[in-house]
Biopython code that builds the backbone (N, CA, C, O; Angstrom):
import numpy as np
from Bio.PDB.StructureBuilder import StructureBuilder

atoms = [
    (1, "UNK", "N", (-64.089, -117.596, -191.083)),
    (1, "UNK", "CA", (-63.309, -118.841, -190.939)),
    (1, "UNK", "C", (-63.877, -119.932, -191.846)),
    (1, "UNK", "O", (-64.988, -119.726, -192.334)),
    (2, "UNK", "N", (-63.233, -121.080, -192.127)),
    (2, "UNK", "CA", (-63.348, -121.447, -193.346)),
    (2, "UNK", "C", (-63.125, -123.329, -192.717)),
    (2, "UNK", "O", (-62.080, -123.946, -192.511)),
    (3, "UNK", "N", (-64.635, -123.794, -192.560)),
    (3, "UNK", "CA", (-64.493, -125.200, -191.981)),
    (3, "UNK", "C", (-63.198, -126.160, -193.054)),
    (3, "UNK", "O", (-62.911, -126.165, -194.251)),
    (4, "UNK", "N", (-62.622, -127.001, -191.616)),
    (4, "UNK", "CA", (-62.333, -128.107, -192.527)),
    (4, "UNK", "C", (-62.526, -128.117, -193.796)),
    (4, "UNK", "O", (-61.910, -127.522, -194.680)),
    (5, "UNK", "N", (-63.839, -129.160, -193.885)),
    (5, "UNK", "CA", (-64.505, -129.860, -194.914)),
    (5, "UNK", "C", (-64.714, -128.456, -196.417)),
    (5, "UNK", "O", (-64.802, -128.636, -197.631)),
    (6, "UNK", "N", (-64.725, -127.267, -195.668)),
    (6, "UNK", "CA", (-64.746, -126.105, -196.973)),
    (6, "UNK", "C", (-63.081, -126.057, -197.328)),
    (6, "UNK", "O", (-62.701, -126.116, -198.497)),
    (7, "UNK", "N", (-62.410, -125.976, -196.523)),
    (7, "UNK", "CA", (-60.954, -125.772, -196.706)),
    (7, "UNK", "C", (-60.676, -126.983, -198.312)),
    (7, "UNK", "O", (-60.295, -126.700, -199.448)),
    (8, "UNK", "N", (-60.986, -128.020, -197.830)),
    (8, "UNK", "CA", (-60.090, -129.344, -198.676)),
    (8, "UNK", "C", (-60.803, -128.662, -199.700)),
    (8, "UNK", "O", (-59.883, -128.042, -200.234)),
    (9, "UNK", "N", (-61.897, -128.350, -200.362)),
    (9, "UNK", "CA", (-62.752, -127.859, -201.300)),
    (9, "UNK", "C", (-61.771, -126.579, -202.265)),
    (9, "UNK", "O", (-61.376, -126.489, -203.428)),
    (10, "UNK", "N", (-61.673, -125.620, -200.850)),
    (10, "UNK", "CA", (-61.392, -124.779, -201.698)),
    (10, "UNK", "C", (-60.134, -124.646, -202.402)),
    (10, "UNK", "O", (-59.916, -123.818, -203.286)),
    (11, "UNK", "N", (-59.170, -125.664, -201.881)),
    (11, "UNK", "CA", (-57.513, -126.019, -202.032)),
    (11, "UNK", "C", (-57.854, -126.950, -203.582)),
    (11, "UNK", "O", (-57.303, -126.688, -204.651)),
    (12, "UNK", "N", (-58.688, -127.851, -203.415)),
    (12, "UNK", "CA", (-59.066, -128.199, -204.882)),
    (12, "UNK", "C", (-59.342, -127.291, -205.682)),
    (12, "UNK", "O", (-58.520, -127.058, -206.568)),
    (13, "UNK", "N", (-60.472, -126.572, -205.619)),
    (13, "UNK", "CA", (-60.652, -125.711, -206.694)),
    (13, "UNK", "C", (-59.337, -124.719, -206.939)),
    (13, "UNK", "O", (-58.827, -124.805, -208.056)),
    (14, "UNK", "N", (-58.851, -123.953, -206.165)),
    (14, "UNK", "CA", (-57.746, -123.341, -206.331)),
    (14, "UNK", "C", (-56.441, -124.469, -206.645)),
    (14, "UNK", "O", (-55.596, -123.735, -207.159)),
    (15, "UNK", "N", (-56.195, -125.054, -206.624)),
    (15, "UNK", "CA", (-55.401, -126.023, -207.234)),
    (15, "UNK", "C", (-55.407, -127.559, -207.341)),
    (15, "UNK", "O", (-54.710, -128.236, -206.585)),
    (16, "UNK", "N", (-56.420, -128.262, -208.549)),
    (16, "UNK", "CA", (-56.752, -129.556, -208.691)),
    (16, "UNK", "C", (-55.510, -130.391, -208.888)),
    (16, "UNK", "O", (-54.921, -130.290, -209.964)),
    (17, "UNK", "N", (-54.947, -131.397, -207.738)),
    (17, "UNK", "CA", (-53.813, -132.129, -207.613)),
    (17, "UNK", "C", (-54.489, -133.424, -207.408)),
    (17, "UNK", "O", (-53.826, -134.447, -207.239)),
]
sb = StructureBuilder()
sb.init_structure("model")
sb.init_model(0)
sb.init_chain("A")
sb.init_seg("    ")
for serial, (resi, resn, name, xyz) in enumerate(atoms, 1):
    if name == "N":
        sb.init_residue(resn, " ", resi, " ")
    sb.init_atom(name, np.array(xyz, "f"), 0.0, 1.0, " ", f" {name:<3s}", serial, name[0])
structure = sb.get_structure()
């Protein structure tokens, strides 16, 4: 499972908006 605070991270790296 993938905290919060890692989630927003990894949605950036996989797509910088």
């Amino acid at each position: 499972r993938i905290p919060k605070k890692n989630a927003s991270t990894t949605i950036k790296e996989a797509k910088p908006t």
